[in-house]
C-alpha positions in Angstrom: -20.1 23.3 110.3 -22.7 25.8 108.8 -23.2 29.2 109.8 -27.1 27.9 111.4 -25.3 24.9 112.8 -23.2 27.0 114.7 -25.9 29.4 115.6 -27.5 26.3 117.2 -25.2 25.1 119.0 -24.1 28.5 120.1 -27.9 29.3 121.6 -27.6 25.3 123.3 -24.5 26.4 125.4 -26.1 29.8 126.1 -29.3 27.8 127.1 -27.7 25.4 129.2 -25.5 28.2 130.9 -28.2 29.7 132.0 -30.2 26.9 133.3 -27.6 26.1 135.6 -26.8 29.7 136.6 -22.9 29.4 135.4 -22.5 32.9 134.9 -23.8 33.8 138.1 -20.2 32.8 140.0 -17.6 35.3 140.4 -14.3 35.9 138.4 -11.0 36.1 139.0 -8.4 39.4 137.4 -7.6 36.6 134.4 -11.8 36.2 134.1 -12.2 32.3 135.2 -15.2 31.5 137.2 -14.4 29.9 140.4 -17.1 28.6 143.4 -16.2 28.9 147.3 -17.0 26.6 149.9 -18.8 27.6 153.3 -15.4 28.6 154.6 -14.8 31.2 151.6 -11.6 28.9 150.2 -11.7 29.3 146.6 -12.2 26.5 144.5 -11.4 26.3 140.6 -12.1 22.5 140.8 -15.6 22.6 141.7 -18.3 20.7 138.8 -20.0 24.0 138.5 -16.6 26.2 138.4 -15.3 23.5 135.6 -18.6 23.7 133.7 -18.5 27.9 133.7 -15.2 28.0 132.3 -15.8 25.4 129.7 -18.6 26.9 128.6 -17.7 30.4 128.3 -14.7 29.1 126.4 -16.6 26.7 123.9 -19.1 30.3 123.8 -16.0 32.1 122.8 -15.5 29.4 120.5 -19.0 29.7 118.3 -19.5 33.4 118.8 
């Protein structure tokens, strides 16, 4: 993968983060995202919670 490949796919993942407002969740001490449900139980295994913490590894990844 090229330098401007990465760059591409890098500003895709950033795009798409923020779309969905993934960075906007809170983290835990170890810096995972998780969501909460009306009760306040935290939840690791929520779609959004799964998609934060892929993403900001795969950003991790290409940065």
């Amino acid at each position: 993968m090229t330098e401007e490949e990465k760059k591409i796919l890098l500003d895709a993942l950033l795009f798409y983060r923020d779309e969905r407002n993934l960075d906007g969740l809170p983290m835990d001490k170890n810096y995972r995202y998780y969501d909460t449900n009306s009760n306040g139980t935290i939840n690791y295994d929520s779609v959004d919670a799964k998609d934060a913490n892929n993403l900001s590894n795969l950003i991790q990844l290409f940065s």
